[in-house]
C-alpha positions, 0 to 999 in steps of 0.5 A: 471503497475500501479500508486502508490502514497505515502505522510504523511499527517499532523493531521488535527483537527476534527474541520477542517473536520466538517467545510470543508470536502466533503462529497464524501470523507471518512476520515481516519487518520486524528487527527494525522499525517498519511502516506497515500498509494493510487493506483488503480487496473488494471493489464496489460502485455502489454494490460490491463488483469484486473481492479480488482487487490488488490495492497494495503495490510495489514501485520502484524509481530507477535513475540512469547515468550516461556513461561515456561508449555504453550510454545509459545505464542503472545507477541508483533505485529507491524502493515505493510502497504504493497504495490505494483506497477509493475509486479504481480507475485514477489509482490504477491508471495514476500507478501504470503511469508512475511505473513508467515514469519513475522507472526511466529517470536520467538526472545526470548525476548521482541523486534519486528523486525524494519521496516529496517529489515522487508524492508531487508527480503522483498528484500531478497525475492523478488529477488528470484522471480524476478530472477524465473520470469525470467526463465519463462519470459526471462526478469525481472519482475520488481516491486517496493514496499512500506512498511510503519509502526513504524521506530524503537521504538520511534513510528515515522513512515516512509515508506521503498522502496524495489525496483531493483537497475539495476545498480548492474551487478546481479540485486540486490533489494535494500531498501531505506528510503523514504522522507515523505517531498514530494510525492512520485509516482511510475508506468505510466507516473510519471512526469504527475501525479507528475505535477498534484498533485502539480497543485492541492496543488498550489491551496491551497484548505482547503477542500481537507485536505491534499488528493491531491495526492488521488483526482488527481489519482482519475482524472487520473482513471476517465480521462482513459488517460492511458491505464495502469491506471485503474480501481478504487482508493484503499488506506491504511492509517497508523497513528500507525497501518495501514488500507487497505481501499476498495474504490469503488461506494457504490451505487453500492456495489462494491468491486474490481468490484465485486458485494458484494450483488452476493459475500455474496450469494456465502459465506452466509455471509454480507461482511462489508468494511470501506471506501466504496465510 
């Protein structure tokens, strides 16, 4: 389990930012509106296995043109934002597959696939290994994911939810539109972190610029007040395209709790991450 928290952030001048903004935070998606996703990284089943889990994800859907004497080649992309609350194994096994999937499309003609569509095929996949886990697990795995980008061709955006309708007697996953005209939270203690986010905007604080949702999870995180929140607070911004961000303690280096200073040795590389907190 873990917390997810989703909202559209509205555009916030540059102006604004140099006037009022924090210094801890980093600011992203700001001159036009934007659908932030944010959640941190522990993992538990039933008591916590880690708390350096990737739950926010970068997908992108590329289709290809056949052109005659050089064969396929890239002609459109859309940028995804993937992200995840709940049992690990269908949503990671549901991303790998979607990597795949959306990156070798081959329509024929100039069109990408809506975001609806892409929300379609998610679920299609994660109820096939929601259904294997059980075999293993003797219960449902349940996950819910959140896909964010364009909505169609008129450069809206919006945010699909691709989670289990158990209503169904055989257990259909189902996607539905989410409401960006409020916050949307899924995982541990919902109505708490809902509570929380609202005191917050209440407060109406201009230097917060539209992140209560990010500061109350980060108090969440810090306040350990449940032991199925963890970790660090990870985000993904999408204002046209989306950005997965590593937010961690920059003094330290860190990365998911891993030293990036001990990663670069084992690659023999510097490993360069926006949003380093």
């Amino acid at each position: 389990m873990t917390n997810l928290v989703v909202w559209k952030r509205p555009a916030i001048s540059l102006q604004h930012i140099t006037d009022n903004r924090r210094d801890e935070f980093f600011i992203e998606g700001t001159n036009r509106p934007s659908i932030w996703v944010i959640a941190d990284t522990r993992v538990t089943d039933p008591s916590k296995i880690s708390d350096q889990a990737t739950k926010i994800l970068e997908l992108d859907a590329t289709t290809y043109k056949k052109i005659e004497g050089h064969g396929y080649q890239s002609m459109w992309n859309l940028s995804i934002g993937f992200a995840y609350a709940g049992a690990v194994f269908p949503a990671m096994m549901t991303y790998a597959a979607l990597k795949v999937l959306l990156s070798n499309l081959a329509p024929g003609e100039a069109r990408l696939p809506t975001l609806q569509q892409i929300a379609n095929l998610t679920a299609y996949i994660a109820e096939q290994y929601v259904r294997d886990g059980k075999k293993a697990f003797s219960e449902f795995p349940h996950c819910h994911i959140v896909l964010t980008g364009m909505s169609g061709y008129d450069g809206e955006l919006a945010a699909m939810l691709v989670a289990p309708k158990e209503e169904y007697p055989d257990f259909q996953y189902k996607s539905r539109v989410l409401d960006l005209d409020v916050v949307h939270v899924f995982g541990d203690k919902v109505k708490e972190l809902k509570a929380a986010i609202q005191h917050l905007q209440d407060e109406a604080d201009e230097t917060r610029l539209g992140l209560e949702p990010k500061i109350a999870l980060e108090l969440r995180i810090a306040a350990a007040e449940s032991s199925k929140v963890g970790g660090t607070l990870q985000y993904g911004v999408h204002d046209g395209k989306f950005k997965a961000y590593a937010v961690n303690d920059s003094k330290k280096n860190l990365f998911l709790g891993f030293d990036l200073n001990a990663v670069a040795k084992q690659i023999g590389f510097d490993i360069l991450l926006d949003g380093l907190m």
